[in-house]
N, CA, C and O of each residue as an XYZ file, in Angstrom:
248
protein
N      -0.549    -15.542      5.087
C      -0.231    -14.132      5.027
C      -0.876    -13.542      3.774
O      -0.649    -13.969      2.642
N      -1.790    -12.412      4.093
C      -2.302    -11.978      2.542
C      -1.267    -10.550      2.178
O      -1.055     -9.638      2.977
N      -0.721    -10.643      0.795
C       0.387     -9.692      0.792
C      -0.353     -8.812     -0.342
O      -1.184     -9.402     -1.032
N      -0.175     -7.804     -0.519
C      -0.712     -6.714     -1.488
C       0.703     -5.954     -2.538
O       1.750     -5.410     -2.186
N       0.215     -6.191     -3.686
C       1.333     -5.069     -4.031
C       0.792     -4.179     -4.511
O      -0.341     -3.835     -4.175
N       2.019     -3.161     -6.103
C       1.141     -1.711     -6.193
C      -0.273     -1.745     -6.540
O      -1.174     -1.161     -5.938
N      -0.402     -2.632     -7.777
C      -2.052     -2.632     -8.191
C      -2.807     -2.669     -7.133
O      -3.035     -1.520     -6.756
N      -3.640     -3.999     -6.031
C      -3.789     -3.747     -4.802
C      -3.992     -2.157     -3.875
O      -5.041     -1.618     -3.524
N      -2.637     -1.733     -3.679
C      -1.999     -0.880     -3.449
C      -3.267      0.458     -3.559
O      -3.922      1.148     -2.778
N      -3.049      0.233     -5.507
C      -3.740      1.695     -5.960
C      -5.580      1.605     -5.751
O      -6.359      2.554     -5.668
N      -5.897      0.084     -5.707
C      -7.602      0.072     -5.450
C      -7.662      0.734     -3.926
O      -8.523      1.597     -3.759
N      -6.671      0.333     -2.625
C      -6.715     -0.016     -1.509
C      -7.024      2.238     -1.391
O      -7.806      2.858     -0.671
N      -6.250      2.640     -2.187
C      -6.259      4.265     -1.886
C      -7.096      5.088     -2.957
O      -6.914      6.221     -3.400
N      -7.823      4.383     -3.155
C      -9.309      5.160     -4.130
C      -8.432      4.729     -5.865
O      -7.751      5.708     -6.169
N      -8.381      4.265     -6.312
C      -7.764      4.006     -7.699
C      -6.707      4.858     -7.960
O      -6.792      5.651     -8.898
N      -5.916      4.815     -7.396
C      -4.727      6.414     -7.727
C      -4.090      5.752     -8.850
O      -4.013      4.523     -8.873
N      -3.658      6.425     -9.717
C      -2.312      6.366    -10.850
C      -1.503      4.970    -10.447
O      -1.926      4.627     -9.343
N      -0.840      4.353    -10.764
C      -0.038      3.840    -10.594
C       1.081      4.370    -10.023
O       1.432      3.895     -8.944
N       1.973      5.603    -10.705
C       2.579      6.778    -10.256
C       2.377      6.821     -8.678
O       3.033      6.519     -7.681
N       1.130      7.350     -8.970
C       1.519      8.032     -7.497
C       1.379      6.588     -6.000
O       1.918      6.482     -4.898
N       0.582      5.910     -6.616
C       0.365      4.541     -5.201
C       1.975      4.427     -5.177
O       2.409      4.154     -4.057
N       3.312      4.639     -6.567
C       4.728      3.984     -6.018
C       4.840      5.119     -5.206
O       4.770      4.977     -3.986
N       5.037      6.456     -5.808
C       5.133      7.628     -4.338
C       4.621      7.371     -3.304
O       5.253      7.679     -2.293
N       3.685      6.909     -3.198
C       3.245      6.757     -1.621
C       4.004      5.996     -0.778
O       4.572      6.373      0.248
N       3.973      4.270     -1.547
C       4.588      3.623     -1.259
C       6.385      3.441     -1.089
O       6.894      2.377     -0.739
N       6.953      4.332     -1.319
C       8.313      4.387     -1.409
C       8.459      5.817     -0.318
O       9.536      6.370     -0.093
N       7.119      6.249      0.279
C       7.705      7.509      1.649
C       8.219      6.221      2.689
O       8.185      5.000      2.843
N       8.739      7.566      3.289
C       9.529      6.691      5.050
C       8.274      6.218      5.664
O       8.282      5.049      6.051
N       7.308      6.836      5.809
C       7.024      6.518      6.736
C       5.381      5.080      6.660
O       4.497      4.778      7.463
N       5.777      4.575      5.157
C       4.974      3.770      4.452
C       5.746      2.722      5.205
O       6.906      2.943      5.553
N       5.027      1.383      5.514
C       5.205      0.115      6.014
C       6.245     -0.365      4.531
O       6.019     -0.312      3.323
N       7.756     -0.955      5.563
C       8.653     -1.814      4.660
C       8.157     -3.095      3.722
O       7.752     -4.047      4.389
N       8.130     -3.236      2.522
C       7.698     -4.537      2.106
C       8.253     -5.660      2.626
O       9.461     -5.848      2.770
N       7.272     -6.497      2.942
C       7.872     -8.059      3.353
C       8.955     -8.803      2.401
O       9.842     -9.501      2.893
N       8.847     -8.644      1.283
C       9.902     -8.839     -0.089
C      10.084     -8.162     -1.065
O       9.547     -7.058     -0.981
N      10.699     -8.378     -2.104
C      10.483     -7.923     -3.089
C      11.020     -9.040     -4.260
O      12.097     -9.627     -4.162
N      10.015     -9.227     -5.441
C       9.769    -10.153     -6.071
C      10.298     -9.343     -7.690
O      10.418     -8.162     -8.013
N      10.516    -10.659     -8.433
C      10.663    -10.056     -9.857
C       9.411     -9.467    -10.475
O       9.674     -9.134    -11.630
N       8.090     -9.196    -10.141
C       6.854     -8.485    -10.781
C       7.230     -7.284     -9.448
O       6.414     -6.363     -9.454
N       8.201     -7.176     -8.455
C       7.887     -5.962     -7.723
C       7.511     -5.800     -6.007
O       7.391     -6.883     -5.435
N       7.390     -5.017     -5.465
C       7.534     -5.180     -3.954
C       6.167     -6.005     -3.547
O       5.342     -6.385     -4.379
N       6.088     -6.174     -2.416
C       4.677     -6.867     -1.706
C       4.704     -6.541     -0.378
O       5.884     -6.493     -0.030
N       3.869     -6.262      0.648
C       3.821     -5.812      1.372
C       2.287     -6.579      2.358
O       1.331     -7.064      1.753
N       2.357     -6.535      3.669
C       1.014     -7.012      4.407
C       0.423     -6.947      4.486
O       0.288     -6.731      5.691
N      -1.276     -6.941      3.650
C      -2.677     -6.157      3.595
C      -2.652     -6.010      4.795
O      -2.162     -4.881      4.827
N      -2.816     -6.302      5.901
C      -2.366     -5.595      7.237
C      -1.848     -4.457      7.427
O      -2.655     -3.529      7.407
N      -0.399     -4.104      7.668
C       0.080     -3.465      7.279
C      -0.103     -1.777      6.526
O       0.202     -0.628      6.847
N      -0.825     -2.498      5.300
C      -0.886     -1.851      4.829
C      -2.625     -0.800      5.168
O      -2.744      0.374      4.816
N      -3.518     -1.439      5.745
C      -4.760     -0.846      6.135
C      -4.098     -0.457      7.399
O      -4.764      0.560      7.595
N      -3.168     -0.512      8.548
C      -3.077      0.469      9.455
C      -2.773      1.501      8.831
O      -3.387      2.554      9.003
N      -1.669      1.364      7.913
C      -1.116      2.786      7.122
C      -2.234      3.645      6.919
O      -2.301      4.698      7.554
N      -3.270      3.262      5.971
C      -4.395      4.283      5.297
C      -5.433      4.402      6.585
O      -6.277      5.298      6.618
N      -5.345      3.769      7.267
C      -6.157      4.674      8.844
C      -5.355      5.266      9.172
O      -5.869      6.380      9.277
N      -4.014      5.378      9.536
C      -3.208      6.568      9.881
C      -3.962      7.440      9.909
O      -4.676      8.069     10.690
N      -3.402      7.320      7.871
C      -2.774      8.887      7.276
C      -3.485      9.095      6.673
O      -3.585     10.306      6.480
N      -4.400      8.310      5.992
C      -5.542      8.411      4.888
C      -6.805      8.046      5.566
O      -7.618      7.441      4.868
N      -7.147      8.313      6.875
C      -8.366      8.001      7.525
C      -9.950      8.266      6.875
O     -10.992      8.026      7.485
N      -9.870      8.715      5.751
C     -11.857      8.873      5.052
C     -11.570      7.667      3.941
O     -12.533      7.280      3.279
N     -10.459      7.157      3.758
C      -9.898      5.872      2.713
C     -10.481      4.516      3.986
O     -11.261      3.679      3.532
N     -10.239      4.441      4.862
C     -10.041      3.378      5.652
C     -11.635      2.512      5.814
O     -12.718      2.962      6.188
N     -11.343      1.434      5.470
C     -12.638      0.390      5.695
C     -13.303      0.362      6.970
O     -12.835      0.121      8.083
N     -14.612      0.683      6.575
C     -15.367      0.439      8.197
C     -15.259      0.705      9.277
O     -16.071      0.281     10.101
């Protein structure tokens, strides 16, 4: 399983703030993290690239 957290996170959506990749990541309608760890949530690079084709489609790989 490859899991991503915020850092990840903020490359995966053009380098955003730290700030704002947790806003993103903490809307409803953002994919639930698979855990959450003492450095912080983690979530499914999967997952997480359907999200930014959603909603962020000129972000999305290839």
């Amino acid at each position: 399983m490859d899991l991503v957290g915020v850092s990840e996170i903020r490359e995966m959506l053009g380098n955003v703030s730290r700030q704002r990749a947790s806003v993103i990541a903490n809307q409803r309608n953002f994919p639930e993290p698979v855990a959450v760890l003492a450095m912080g949530k983690v979530w499914r690079r999967s997952d997480v690239v359907a999200w930014i084709r959603e909603h962020r489609p000129e972000l999305a790989e290839g």
